[in-house]
C-alpha positions in Angstrom: -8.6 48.9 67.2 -10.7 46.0 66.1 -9.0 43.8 63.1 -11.7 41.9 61.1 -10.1 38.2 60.3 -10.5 38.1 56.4 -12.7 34.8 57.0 -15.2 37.2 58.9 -15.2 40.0 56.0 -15.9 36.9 53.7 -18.8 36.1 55.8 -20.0 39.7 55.9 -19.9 39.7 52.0 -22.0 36.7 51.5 -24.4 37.7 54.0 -24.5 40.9 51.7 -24.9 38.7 48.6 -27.7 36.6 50.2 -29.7 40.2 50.6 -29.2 41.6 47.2 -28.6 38.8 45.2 -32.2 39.0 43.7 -31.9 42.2 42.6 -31.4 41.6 38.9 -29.0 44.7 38.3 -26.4 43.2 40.6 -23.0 42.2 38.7 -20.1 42.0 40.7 -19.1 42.0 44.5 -16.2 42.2 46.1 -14.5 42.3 49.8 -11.4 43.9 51.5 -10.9 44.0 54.8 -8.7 46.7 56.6 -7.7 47.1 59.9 -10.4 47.6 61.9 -13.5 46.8 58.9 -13.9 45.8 55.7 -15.2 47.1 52.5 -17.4 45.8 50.4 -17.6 47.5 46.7 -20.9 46.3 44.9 -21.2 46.5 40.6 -24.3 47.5 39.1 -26.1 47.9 35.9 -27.2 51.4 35.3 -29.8 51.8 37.9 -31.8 54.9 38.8 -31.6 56.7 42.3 -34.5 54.4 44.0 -32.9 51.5 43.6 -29.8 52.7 44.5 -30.7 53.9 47.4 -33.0 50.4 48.2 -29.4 48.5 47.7 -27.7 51.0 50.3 -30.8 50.3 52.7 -30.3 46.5 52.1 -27.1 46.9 54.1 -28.5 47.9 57.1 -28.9 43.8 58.1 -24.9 43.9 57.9 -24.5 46.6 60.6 -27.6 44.6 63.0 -25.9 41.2 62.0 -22.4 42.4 62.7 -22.8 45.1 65.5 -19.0 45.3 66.6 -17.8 45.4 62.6 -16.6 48.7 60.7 -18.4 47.8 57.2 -18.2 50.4 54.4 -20.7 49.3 51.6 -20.0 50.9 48.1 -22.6 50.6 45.4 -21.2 51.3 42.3 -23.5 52.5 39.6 -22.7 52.0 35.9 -25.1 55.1 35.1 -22.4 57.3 36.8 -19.7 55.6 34.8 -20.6 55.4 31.1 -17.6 55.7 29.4 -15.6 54.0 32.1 -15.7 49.6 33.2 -16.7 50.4 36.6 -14.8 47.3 37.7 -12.1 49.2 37.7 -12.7 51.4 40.6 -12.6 48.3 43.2 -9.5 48.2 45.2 -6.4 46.1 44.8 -6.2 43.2 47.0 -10.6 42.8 47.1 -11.8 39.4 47.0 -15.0 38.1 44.9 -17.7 37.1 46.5 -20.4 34.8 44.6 -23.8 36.7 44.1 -25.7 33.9 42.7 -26.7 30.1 43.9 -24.3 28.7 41.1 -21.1 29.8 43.7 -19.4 31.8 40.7 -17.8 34.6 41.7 -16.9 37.2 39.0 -13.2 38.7 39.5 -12.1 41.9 41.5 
């Protein structure tokens, strides 16, 4: 079993940010690795089912980039979680990654 180093699951995470980080409905991201790969958990505005799906097809540089890397990409949607800070579903122990130019990262 492969073990991703976390300074390589933070590297997959800002490539991530680099290729969604102009998609205004973008809030939070956030990195775990695990034995073997790493997660990445992605906070959005409410967004409908297109661009949803257009975040999840944004992650296909991630498995060309990083060929021999186990990467699970979450996209959390606040339209599924309306009564609910959908934050709160991102793992213990995830890491923030920036998502904008300005380097600030907001907490997992």
């Amino acid at each position: 079993m492969t073990v991703i180093p976390a300074v390589n699951a933070r590297d997959i995470g800002q490539t991530f940010a680099e290729t969604v980080r102009g998609e205004p409905a973008v809030r939070q991201l956030c990195v775990r690795p695990y034995p073997g790969g790493v997660e990445l958990w992605l906070v959005t505005a409410p967004i409908d089912p297109d661009k949803e799906l257009a975040l999840h097809a944004a992650s296909r540089l991630l498995y060309e980039r990083f060929p021999d890397a186990e990467i699970d990409v979450h996209i959390i949607n606040e339209r599924h979680y309306p009564h609910l800070d959908a934050a709160r579903i991102i793992p213990t122990g995830a890491k923030p990654i920036p998502l904008h130019e300005t380097g600030e990262a907001a907490g997992c």
